[in-house]
C-alpha positions as CSV (number, residue, x, y, z in Angstrom):
1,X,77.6,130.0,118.6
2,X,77.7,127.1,115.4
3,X,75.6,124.6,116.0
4,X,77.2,121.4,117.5
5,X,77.7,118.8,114.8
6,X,76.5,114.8,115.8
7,X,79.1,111.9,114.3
8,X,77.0,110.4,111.6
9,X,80.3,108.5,110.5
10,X,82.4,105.9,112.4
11,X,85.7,105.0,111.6
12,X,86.4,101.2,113.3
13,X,89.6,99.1,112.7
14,X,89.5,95.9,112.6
15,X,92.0,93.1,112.8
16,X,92.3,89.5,111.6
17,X,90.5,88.0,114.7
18,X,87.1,90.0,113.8
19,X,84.4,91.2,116.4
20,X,85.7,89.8,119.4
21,X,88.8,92.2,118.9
22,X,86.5,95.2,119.2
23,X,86.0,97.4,121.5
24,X,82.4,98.2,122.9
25,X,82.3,101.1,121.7
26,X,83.6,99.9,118.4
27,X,80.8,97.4,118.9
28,X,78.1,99.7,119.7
29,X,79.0,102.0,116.3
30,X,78.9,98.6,114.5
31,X,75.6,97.9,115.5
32,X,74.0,101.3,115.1
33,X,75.4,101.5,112.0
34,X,73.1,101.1,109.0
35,X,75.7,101.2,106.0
36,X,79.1,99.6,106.6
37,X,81.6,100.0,103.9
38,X,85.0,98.2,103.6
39,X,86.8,96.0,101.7
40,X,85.1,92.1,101.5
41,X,87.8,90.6,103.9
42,X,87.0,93.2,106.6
43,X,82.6,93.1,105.8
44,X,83.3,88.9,106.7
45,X,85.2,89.5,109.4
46,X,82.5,92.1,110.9
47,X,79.8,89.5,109.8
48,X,77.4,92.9,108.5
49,X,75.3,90.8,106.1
50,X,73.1,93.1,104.0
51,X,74.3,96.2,105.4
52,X,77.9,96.0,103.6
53,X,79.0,97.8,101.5
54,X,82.0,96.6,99.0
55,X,84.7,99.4,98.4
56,X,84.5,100.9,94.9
57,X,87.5,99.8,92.4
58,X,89.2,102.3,91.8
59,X,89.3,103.2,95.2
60,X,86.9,106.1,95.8
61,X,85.4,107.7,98.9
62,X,82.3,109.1,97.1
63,X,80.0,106.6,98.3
64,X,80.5,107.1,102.3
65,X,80.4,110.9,101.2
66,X,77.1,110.6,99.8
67,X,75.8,108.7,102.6
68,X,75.8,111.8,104.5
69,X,73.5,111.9,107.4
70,X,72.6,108.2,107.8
71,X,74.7,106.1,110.6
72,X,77.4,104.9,108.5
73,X,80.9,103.0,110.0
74,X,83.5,102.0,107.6
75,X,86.0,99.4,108.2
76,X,89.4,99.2,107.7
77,X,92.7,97.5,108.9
78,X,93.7,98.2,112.3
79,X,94.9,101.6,112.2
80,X,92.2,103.8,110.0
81,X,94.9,106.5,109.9
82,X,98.1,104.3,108.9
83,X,98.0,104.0,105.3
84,X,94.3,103.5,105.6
85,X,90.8,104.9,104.5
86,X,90.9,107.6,107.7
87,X,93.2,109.5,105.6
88,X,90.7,109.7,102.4
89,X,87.8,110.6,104.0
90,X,88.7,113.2,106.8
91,X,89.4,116.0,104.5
92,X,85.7,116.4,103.3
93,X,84.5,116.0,106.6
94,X,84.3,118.7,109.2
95,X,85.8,117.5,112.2
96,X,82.6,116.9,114.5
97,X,81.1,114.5,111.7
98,X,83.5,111.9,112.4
99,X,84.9,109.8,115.2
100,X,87.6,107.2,115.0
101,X,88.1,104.1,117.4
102,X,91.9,102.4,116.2
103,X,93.5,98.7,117.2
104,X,96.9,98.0,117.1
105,X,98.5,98.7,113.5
106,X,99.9,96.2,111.7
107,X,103.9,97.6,112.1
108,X,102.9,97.8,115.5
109,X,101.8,94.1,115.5
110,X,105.1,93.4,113.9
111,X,107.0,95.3,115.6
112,X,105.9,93.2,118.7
113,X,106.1,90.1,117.3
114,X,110.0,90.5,116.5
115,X,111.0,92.8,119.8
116,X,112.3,95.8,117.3
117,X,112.0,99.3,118.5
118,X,109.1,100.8,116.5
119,X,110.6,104.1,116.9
120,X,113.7,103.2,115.3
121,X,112.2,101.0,112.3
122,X,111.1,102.7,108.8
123,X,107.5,101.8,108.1
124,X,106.2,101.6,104.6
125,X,102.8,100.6,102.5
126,X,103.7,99.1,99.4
127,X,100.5,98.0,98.5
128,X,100.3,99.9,95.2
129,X,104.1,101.8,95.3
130,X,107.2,100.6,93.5
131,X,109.9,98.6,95.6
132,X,112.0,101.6,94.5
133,X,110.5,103.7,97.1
134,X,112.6,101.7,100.0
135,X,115.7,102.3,98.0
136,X,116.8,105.3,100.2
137,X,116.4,103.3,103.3
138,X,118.6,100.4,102.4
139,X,121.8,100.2,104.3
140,X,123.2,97.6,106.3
141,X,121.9,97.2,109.6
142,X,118.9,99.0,108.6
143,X,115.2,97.7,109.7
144,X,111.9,98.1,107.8
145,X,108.4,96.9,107.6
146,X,106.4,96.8,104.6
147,X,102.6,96.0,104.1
148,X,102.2,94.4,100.5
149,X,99.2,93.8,98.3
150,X,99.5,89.8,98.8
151,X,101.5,87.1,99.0
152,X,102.7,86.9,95.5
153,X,104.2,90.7,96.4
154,X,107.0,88.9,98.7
155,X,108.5,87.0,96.2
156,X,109.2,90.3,94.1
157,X,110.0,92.1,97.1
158,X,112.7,89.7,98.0
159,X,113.9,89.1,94.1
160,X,114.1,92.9,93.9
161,X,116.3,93.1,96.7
162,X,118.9,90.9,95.5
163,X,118.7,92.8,92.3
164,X,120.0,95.7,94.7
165,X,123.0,93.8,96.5
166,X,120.9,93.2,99.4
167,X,120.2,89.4,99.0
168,X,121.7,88.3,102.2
169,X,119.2,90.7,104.0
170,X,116.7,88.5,106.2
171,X,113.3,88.2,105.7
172,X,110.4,87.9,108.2
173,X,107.0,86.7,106.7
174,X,104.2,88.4,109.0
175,X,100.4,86.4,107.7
176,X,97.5,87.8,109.1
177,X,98.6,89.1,112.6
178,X,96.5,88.7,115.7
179,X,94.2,86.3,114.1
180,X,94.1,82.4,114.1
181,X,95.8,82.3,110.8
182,X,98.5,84.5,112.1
183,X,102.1,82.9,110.5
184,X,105.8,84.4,111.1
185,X,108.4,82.8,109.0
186,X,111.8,84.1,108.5
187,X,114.4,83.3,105.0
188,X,117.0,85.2,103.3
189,X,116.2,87.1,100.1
190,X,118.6,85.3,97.9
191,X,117.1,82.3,99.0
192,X,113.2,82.8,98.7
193,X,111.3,79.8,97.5
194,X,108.1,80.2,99.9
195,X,104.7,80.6,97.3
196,X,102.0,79.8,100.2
197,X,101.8,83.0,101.4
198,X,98.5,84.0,102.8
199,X,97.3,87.6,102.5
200,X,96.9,89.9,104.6
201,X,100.8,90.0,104.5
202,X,103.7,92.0,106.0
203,X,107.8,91.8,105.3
204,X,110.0,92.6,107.9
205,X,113.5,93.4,106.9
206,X,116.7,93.2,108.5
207,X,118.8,94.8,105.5
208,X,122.4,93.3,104.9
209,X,124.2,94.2,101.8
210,X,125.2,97.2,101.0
211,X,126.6,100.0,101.2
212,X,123.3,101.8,100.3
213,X,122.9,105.3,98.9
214,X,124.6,108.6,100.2
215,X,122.7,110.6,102.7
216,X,123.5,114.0,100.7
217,X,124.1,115.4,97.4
218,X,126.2,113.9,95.1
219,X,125.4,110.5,94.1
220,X,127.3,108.3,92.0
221,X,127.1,108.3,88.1
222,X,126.3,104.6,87.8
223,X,122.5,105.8,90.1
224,X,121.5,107.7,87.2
225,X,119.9,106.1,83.6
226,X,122.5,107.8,81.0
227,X,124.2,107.9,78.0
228,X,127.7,108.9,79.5
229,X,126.7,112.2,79.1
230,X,126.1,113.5,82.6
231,X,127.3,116.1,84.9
232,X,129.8,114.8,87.2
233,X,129.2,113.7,91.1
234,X,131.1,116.6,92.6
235,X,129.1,119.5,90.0
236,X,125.8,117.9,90.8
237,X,126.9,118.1,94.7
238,X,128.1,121.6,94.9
239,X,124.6,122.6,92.5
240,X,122.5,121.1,95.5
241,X,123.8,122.7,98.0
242,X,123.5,126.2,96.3
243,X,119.9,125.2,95.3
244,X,119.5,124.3,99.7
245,X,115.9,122.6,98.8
246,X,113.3,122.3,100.9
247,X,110.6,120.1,102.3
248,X,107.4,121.6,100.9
């Protein structure tokens, strides 16, 4: 029989009101631990002193990884496994090395804040992705929350979607949820003038505009970069359905 494997590594998330929304046993891993990595908003929220440990830029697990062994806890936002640093780490890791104690992600905070189904709301991280990634989600009627890398990230969010014919969709500003800085102010992109926004920072979107791109093959010539030369709609339509891609 393999030998049983102890968690050396503890996986905590934290939100914007600090320690005294942790768990005990979140507590208990945070005060065993004797390296705690995480970025410098979440090490002064924790209040770790000495023991923290700044996240490498670029982004790199190596460090936790070579701390191997020692009682180690990293920090990250709410959710370590929704767009967080669970996600980096696990794969080197054999599954008895780790354990993982979650709060409330930030969609889910949003989500709550605004009464929208959670299930029926497209959830993105746009910390480091273009604004071109919500493109095939845009449709009238259509709900989405983004996390963004800071306050300044709104303003481009919200010019970008007028750039796309959605101007008229409403905005929700979502500042540092469940904390005592929390902040939830709503505007229409077309009309965004707000430049005090405090990170961390979600959008909430109710899209209006439209009409938003097909659902299958075939889109319309004016989606593509060209010179005029291109295949037309109905070619490219019938060629993807022959092709029948896959996921994978």
């Amino acid at each position: 029989m393999a030998e049983s494997v102890s968690p050396w590594l503890t996986l905590i998330g934290i939100g914007e009101d600090g320690l005294a929304g942790l768990s005990d046993a979140s507590r208990d891993a945070l005060d065993a631990a004797e390296i705690v990595f995480g970025g410098p908003r979440h090490l002064a929220l924790a209040g770790v002193g000495a023991r923290g440990r700044a996240w490498p830029v670029p982004f790199s697990t190596a460090p936790v990884l070579a701390a191997r062994g020692r009682q180690v806890a990293v920090l990250a936002s709410n959710d370590p496994f929704w767009f967080g640093a669970g996600g980096a780490l696990v794969p080197d890791l054999a599954s008895g090395e780790w354990r993982s104690y979650p709060q409330p992600s930030t969609f889910a905070l949003a989500a709550n804040r605004l009464g929208w189904r959670l299930e029926e709301t497209r959830c993105l991280g746009l910390h480091a992705a273009p604004y071109a990634r919500l493109i095939a989600d845009l449709a009238p009627g259509a709900r989405l929350i983004c996390t963004l890398r800071d306050g300044a990230a709104a303003g481009e969010l919200a010019a970008w979607l007028v750039a796309q014919g959605f101007g008229a969709s409403r905005l929700w500003l979502l500042e540092a949820l469940g904390g005592p800085r929390e902040r939830v102010r709503q505007v229409q992109a077309k009309g965004f003038a707000l430049t005090d926004i405090a990170a961390p920072v979600a959008v909430a979107i109710a899209a209006q505009g439209g009409p938003g791109l097909a659902r299958v093959p075939g889109l319309p010539d004016a989606s593509f970069a060209h010179d005029g030369q291109i295949t037309r709609a109905p070619v490219r339509a019938l060629t993807l359905s022959a092709l029948a891609p896959r996921a994978g």
